[in-house]
N, C-alpha and C positions, 0 to 999 in steps of 0.2 A: 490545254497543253499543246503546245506548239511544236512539230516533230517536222526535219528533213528524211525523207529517202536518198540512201544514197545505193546505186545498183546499176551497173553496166549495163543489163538486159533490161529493153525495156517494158516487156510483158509483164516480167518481177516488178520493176516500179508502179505498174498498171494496178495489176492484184494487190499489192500492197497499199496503195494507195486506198484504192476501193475497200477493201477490209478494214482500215485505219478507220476509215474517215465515220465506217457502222458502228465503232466505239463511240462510247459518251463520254464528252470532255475533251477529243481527240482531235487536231486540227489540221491536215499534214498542208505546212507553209509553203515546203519547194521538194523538188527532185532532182537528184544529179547523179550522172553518170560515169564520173571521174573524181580523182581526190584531189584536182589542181579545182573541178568546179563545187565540190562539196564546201570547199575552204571558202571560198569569193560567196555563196548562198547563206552558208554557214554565217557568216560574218555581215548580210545584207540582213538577214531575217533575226538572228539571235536566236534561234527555237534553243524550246528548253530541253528535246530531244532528239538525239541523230540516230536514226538508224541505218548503219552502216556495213555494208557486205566488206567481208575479210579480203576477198580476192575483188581488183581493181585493174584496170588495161595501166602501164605506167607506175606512177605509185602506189603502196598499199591501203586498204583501209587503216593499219594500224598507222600507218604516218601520217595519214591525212586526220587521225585521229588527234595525235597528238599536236601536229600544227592548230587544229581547232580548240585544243582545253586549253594550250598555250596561250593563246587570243580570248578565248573566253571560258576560263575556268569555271564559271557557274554553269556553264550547259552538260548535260550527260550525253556520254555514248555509249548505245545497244550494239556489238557487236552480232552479227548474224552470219555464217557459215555453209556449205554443204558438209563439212566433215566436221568432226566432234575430236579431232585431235586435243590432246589436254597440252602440249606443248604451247598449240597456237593459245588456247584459252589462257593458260598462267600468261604466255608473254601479255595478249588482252588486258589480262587483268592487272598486269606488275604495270602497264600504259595508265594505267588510271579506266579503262572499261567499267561504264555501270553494271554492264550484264553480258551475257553471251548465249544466245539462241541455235540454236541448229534451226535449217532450212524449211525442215519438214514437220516443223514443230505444230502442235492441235493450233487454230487463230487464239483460244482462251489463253496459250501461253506466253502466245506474243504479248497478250494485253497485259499479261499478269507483269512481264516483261518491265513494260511500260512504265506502267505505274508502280511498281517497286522503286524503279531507279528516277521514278520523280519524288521521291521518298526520299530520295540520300542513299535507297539501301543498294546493293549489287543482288541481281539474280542473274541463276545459273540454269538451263534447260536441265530438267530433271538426271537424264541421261545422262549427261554429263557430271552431275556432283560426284558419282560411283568415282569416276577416273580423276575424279582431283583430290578425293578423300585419303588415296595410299599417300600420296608427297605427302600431303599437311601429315601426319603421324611418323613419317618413315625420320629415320637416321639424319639425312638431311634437312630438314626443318630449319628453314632459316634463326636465328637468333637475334637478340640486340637490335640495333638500330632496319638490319636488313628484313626484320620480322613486321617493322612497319608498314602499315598503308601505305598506298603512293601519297594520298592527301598529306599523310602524316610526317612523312619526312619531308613533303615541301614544306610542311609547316616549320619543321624543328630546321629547314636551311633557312629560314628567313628567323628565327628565332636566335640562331646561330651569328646573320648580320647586324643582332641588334635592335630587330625589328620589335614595337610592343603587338599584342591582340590586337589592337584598334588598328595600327598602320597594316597587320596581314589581311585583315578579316576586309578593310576597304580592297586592301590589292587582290583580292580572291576572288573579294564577291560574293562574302558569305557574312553569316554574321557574327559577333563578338562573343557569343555565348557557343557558338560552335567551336570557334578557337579554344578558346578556355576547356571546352569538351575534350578537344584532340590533346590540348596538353596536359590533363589531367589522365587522359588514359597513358600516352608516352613518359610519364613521369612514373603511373604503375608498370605498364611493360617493363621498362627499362630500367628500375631500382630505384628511381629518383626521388629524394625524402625532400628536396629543397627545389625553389625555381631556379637559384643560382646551378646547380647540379648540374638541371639539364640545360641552361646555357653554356657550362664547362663542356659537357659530352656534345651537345652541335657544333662547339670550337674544334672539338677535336677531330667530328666527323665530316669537317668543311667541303673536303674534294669529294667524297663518297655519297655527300648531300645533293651537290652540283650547286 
């Protein structure tokens, strides 16, 4: 597994480096100090993981995040932090974030980190699940299309232009059976009895899709 650092200081790049590199399977390809150079490394190396600090000189890690999934969707990003703000984590996570670490976190959970989110799945530093568990229950609880993954409603915009599984799943970078996975859980989320259904409901949710 092939991971960028991405961290302004460079001592943090140093240590992280060096603690990466004691996991097995772990490879760290490049380091960058900026989100204008995460992006240009990002895009030289293709690592199938970023770790990337929240706070950046210039741009954000989340913008630089999202320039990079934008470019290559099949890479994951570990967001890393000094603060455990749940704010900053949901925006993270509604970006498309594999995961989100606090700073200070044990090295096991960096790893565990890791390798979650080469997994497909999202992990969360412990500490933080406490502070994102009230939202998901509370009153406001997203619904419908907004309750989706990010993955999941890019899927249902590109389902929405038309597109079949095979034409997404190349343009992703992922495979046809994951598609078929995401539509079949969107089809339950969202009440959908038919494929035509939820082609109707991503017509309708055209601008809200992007």
């Amino acid at each position: 597994m092939r991971v960028l650092i991405v961290d302004d200081h460079t001592l943090v790049r140093a240590g992280l480096t060096r603690l990466l590199q004691g996991f097995a399977g772990i490879d760290v390809c490049a380091e960058a100090s900026n989100a204008e150079q995460s992006i240009d490394l990002a895009m030289l190396h293709r690592p199938e993981i970023v770790l990337m600090d929240l706070s950046l000189p210039g741009r954000s890690g989340l913008d630089a995040m999202s320039a990079i999934l934008d470019a290559l969707p099949a890479t994951r990003v570990v967001m890393m932090s000094m603060h455990d703000d749940a704010v900053h984590v949901r925006d993270a996570l509604s970006r498309g974030a594999a995961g989100f670490v606090v700073k200070d976190a044990a090295p096991l959970e960096l790893e565990l980190a890791l390798l979650t989110a080469a997994r497909g799945e999202v992990f969360l530093s412990p500490r933080l699940s406490t502070k994102m568990m009230a939202p998901l229950f509370g009153r406001d609880k997203p619904v419908g299309v907004a309750a989706l993954s990010p993955r999941q409603r890019q899927i249902l915009g590109q389902i929405g232009r038309g597109f079949s599984s095979k034409e997404i799943a190349a343009d992703l970078g992922i495979s046809v059976k994951t598609v078929e996975t995401h539509r079949a859980r969107m089809m339950e989320a969202l009440g959908c009895r038919r494929a035509t259904d939820l082609l109707l409901l991503a017509a309708r949710h055209e601008r809200e899709l992007g």
